[in-house]
C-alpha positions in Angstrom: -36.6 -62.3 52.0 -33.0 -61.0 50.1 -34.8 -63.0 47.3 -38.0 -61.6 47.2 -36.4 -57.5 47.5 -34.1 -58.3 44.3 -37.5 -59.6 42.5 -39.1 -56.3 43.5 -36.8 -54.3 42.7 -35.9 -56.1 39.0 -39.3 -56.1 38.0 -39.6 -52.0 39.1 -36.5 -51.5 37.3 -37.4 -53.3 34.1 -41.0 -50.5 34.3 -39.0 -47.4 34.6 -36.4 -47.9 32.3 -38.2 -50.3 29.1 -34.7 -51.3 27.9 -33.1 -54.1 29.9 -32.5 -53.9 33.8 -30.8 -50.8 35.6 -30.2 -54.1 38.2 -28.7 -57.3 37.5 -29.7 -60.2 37.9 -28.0 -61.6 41.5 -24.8 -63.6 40.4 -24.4 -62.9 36.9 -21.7 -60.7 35.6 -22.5 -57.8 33.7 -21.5 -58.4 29.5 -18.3 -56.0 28.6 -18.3 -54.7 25.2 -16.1 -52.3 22.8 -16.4 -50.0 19.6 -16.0 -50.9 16.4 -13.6 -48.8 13.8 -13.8 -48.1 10.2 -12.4 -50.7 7.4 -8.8 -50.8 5.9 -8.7 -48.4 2.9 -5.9 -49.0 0.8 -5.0 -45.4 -0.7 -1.8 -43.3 -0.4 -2.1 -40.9 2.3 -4.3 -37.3 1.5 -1.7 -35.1 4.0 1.6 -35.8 4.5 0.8 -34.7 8.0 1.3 -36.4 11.7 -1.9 -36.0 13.4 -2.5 -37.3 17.1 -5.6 -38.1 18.9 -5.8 -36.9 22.4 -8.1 -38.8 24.9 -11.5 -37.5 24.8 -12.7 -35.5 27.8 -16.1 -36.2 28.9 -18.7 -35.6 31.7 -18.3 -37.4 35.2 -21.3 -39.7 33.8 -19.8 -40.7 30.6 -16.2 -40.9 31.8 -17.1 -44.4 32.8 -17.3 -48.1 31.6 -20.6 -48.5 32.8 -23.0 -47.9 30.0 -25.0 -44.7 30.3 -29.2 -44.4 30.1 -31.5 -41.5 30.2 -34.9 -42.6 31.4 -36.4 -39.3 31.7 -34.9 -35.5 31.0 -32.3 -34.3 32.8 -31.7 -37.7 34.7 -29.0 -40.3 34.0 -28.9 -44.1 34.8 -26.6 -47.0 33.8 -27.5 -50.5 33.0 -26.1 -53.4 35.2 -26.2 -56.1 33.0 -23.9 -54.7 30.8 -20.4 -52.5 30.3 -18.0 -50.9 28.6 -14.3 -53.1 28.5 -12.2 -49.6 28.9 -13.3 -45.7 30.3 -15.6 -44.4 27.1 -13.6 -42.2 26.2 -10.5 -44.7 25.5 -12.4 -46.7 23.7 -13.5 -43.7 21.5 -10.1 -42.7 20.9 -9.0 -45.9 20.3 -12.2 -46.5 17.5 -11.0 -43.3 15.7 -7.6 -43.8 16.0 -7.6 -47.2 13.9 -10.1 -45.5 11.6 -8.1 -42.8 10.6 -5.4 -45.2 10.4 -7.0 -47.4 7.9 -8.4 -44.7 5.7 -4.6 -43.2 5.5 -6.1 -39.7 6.0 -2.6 -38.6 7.8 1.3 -40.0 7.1 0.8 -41.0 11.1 -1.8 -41.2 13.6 -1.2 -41.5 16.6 -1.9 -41.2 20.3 -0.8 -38.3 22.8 1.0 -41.4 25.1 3.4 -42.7 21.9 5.5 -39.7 22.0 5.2 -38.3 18.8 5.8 -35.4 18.0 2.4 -34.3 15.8 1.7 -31.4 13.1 -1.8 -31.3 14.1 -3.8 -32.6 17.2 -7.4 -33.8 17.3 -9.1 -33.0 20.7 -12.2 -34.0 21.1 -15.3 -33.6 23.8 -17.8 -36.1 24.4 -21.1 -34.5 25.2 -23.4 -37.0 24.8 -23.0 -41.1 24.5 -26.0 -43.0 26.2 -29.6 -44.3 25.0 -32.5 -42.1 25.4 -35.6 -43.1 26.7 -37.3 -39.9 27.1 -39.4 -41.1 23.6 -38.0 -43.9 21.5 -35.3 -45.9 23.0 -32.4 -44.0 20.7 -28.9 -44.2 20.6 -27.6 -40.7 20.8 -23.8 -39.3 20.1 -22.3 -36.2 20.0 -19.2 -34.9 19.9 -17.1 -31.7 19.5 -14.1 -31.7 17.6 -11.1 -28.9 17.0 -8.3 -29.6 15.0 -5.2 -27.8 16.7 -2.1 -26.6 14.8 0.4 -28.1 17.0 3.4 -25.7 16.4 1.0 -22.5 16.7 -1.9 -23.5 19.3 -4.0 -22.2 17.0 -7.3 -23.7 16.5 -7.6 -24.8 12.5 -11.6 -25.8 12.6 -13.6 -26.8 14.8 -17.3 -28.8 14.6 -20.1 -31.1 16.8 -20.7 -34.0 15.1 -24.0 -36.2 15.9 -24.9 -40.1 15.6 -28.7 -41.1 16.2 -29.5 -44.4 15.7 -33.0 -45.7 17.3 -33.1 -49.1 18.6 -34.8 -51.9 16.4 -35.7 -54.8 17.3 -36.2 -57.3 20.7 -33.8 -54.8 22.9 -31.1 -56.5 25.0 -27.7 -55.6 25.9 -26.4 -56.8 22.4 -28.4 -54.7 20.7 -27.8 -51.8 23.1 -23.9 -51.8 22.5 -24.3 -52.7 19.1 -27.1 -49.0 18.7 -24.4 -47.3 20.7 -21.7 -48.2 18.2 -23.3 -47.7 15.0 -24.3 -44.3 16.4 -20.0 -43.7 17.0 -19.4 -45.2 13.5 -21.4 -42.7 11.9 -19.5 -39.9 13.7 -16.3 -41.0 12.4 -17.4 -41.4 9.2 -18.5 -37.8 8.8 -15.2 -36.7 11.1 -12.8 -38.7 8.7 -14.9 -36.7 5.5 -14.3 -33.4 7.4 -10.9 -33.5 8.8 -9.9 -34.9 4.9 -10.5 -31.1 3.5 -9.5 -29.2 6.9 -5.9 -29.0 5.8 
């Protein structure tokens, strides 16, 4: 009987959603995954500047590790077969941490818990970070940025930055987290290009 209710229901949730299960399979655990971060870049640092990189606030529904899905507007779901290996927004910070790090932007970056003592502090909000379904299955990011003089409080720039990366291809939880990441990469790629001239 248990049997037959988890076939309904994986079949029902495999037609609302047309991107992999909302619920798993009975007995298999769900895949964890993590972001990716730019490439060493072996130049002498543009500011002789200590920046750090606060944690990233975010939503209730994206400060999570479960991996967010919007199968229809204004509604929000997460896939069972698959998850995040920290809270989003730690494993954001952590991708643009090392990605600042290796493209020597700053003389340090570093994190809000290393106790340094910063010039400048990068706080960021995490507004969007799931796949939408609402059309083509797409990858969507955004995120709002401020670069904070630390001495002054004062706000030096601020800007939202977007990723949008539709899905390709036979879609499975690989290819999910691997959309979702490639969607981050291209925000800290433009955020690296911007926060280079924002002296």
């Amino acid at each position: 009987m248990m049997q037959r209710l988890y076939r309904t229901l994986f079949i029902v949730s495999l037609l609302l959603t047309g991107c992999g299960p909302l619920i798993p399979t009975p007995g298999e655990a769900p895949k964890r995954y993590t972001l990716s971060h730019l490439e060493e870049n072996n130049r002498a640092p543009v500011m002789l500047k200590q920046v750090v990189v606060e944690v990233p606030t975010a939503a209730v529904s994206l400060d999570s590790v479960r991996v967010a899905v919007v199968p229809a507007p204004q509604q929000i779901n997460y896939y069972a077969d698959m998850e995040w290996s920290d809270r989003l927004p730690i494993l954001i910070q952590e991708s643009l941490v090392y990605s600042l790090q290796n493209q020597h932007l700053f003389r340090a970056v570093t994190r809000s818990s290393d106790g340094v003592i910063p010039d400048q502090s990068l706080k960021i909000d995490i507004r969007k970070f799931y796949i939408d379904q609402t059309g083509i299955p797409t990858a969507h990011a955004e995120y709002f940025v401020r670069l904070i003089d630390v001495a002054t409080r004062n706000e030096l720039v601020s800007k939202t930055f977007t990723g949008t990366v539709p899905l390709k291809g036979s879609v499975n939880s690989d290819l999910i987290a691997a959309t979702l990441d490639q969607a981050n990469r291209e925000i800290i790629e433009d955020l690296q290009r911007w926060v280079a001239h924002a002296r």
